[in-house]
C-alpha positions, 0 to 999 in steps of 0.5 A, spaced: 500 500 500 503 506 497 502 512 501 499 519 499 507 521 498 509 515 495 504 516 490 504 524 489 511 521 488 511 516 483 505 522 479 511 526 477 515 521 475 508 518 470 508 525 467 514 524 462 512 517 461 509 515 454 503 511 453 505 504 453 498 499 454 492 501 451 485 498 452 481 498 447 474 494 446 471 488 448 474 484 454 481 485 457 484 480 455 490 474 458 493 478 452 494 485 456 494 482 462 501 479 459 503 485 456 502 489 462 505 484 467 512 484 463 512 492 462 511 493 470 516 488 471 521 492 466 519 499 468 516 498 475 511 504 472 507 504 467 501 508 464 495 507 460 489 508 456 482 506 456 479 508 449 472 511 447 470 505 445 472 500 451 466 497 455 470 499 462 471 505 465 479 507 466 477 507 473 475 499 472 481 497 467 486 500 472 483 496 478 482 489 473 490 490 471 492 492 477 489 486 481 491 481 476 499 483 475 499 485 483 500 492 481 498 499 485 493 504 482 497 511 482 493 515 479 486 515 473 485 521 470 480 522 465 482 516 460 489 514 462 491 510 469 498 510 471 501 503 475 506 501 480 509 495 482 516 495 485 521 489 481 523 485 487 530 482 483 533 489 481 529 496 483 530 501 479 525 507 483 526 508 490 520 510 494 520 516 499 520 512 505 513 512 511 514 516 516 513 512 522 506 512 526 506 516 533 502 512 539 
């Protein structure tokens, strides 16, 4: 689970990211699934689109991938989403760390 900081963190780094999976109509397929799997394991985070004539919603695509690949919604604005998941053998974002609860 990010915290706001890390995903306000890891909103700017999606800004100069290019769309690389793009959901399109009829179902989301194993085939995207697939897709999105490999681009998050080489890139750790990655953007991408709903087009006007998918049956889900951005909102919708963002959770089904990220619930499939195991994966963290950063952002949904409008058509586009954003995901994260840290690669475990070779990181390449370090996240700011979370401050420590006070009791």
């Amino acid at each position: 689970m990010l915290t706001s900081k890390q995903r306000a963190y890891l909103r700017g780094l999606a800004n100069n990211l290019d769309t690389i999976l793009i959901v399109g109509k009829g179902e989301i397929t194993d085939n995207i699934i697939m897709q999105a799997d490999t681009a998050l394991t080489a890139r750790e985070l990655i953007k991408g689109k709903r087009l006007e004539n998918s049956a889900y919603t951005a909102r919708e695509c963002a959770d089904i991938l990220s619930e499939k690949c195991g994966a963290d919604v950063v952002q949904v604005i409008g058509s586009k989403f954003v995901l994260y998941r840290p690669n475990p053998d070779e990181p390449v974002i370090v996240l700011p760390k979370a401050k420590k609860e006070r009791k």
